[in-house]
C-alpha positions in Angstrom: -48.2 29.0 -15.8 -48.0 32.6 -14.5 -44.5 33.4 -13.8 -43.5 34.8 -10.2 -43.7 38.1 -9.2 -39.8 39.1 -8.7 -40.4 40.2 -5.5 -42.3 37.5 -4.6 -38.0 35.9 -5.0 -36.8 38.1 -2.7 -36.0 36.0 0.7 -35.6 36.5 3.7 -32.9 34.5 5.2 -35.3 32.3 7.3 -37.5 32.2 4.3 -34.5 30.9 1.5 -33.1 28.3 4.6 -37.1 26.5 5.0 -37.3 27.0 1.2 -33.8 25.8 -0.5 -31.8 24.3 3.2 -31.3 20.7 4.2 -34.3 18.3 3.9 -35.0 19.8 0.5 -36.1 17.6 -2.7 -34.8 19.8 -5.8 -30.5 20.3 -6.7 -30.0 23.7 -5.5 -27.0 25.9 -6.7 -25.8 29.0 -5.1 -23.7 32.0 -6.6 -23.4 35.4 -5.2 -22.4 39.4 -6.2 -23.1 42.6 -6.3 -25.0 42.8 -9.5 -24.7 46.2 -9.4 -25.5 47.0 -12.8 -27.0 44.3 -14.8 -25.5 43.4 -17.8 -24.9 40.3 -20.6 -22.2 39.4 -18.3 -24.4 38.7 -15.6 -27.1 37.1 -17.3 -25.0 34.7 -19.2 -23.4 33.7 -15.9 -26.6 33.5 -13.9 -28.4 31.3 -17.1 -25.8 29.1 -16.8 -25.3 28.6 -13.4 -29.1 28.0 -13.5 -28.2 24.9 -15.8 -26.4 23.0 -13.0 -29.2 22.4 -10.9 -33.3 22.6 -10.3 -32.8 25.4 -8.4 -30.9 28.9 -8.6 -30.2 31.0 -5.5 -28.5 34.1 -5.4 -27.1 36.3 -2.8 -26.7 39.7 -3.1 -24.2 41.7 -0.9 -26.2 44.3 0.8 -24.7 48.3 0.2 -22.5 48.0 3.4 -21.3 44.5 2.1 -20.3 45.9 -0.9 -19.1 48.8 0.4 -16.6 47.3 2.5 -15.2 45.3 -1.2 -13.5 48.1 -1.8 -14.8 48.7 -5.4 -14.7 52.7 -5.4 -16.4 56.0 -4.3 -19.7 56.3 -4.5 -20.5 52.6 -4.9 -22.7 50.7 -5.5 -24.5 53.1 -7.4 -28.0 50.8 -7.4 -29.1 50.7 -3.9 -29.4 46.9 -2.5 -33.1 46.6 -2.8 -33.3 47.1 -6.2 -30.3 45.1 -7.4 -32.2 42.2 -5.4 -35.3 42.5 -7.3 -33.4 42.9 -10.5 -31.5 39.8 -10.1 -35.2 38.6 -9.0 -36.7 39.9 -12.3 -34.3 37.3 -14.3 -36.4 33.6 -15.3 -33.2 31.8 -14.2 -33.4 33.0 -10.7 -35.3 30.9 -8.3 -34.6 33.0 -5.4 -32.5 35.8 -3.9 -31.3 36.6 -0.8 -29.4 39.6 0.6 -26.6 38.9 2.8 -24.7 41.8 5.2 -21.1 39.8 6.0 -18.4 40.3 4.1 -18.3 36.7 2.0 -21.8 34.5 1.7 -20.5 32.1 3.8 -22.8 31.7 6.7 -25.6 31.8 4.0 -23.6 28.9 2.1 -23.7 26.9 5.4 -27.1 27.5 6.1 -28.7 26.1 3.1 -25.5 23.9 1.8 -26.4 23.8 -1.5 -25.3 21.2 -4.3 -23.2 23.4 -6.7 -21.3 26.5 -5.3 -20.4 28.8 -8.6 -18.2 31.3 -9.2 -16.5 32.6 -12.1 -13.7 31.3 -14.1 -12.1 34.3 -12.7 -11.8 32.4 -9.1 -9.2 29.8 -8.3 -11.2 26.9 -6.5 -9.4 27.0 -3.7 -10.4 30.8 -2.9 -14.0 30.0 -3.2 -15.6 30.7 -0.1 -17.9 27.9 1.4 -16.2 25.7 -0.8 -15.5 23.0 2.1 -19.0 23.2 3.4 -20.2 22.0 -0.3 -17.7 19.7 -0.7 -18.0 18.2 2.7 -21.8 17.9 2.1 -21.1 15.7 -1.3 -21.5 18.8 -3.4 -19.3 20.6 -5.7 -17.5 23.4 -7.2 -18.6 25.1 -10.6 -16.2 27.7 -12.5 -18.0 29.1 -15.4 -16.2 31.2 -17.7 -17.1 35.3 -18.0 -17.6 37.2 -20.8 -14.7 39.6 -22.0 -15.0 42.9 -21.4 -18.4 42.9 -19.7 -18.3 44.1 -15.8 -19.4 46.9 -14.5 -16.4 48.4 -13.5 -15.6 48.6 -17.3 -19.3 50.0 -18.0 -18.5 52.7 -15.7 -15.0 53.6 -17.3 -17.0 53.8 -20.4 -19.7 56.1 -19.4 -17.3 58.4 -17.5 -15.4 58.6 -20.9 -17.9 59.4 -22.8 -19.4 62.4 -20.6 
């Protein structure tokens, strides 16, 4: 089988909602970020989040989104195209979708999926669209993060070493 193009993952949010929304067939889980610079952290995360399910969406904050997190001058650094078909680029990822709010939650209600994940580094409670997937007869995934892998930390480490 000849794998996807990773653009080719790249949806629209019509295109993810008649793809991955209600009526579907397959378990489809949903996580979301920046993914500003890919790293083990991410991949590890995503591969795992991929094992909860058939399917693995992803939504990726657009530059304003992430902008408005609050993470720092000057970021993100990668442009949101490109951290889309990065993300896109991983065999794990089914599909991702850029989203321009400040929380996914809107896409979470759209295509309500099965599992909602976050990191370990959440408290269930906080996670947004939590009650939609609940309420739906879904559920809540934390999966642990690796130490000392984020890419605030990469870019402490890079400005150290210049």
């Amino acid at each position: 089988m000849k794998p996807r193009s990773p653009a080719a993952k790249v949806l629209s949010q019509c295109q993810l909602v008649e793809r991955f929304g209600p009526g579907r067939s397959q378990r489809v889980v949903f996580t979301n970020g920046c993914f500003e610079l890919l790293h083990a952290g991410h991949v590890t995360y995503l591969d795992r989040a991929r094992a909860l399910g058939d399917a693995l969406v992803v939504g990726v904050n657009t530059d304003a989104s992430a902008r408005r997190l609050g993470k720092g001058a000057g970021r993100p650094i990668v442009e949101q195209d490109d951290r889309a078909l990065v993300v896109a680029a991983l065999e794990s990822v089914d599909a991702v979708c850029l989203f321009d709010e400040d929380t996914p939650e809107r896409l979470i209600s759209e295509i309500v999926p099965d599992v909602l994940v976050k990191g370990a580094d959440w408290r269930p409670e906080d996670v947004v669209g939590r009650e939609v997937v609940e309420t739906a007869g879904g559920h809540v995934e934390l999966i642990p993060i690796l130490e000392h892998r984020s890419t605030t930390e990469m870019l402490r480490r890079a400005r150290e070493a210049t």
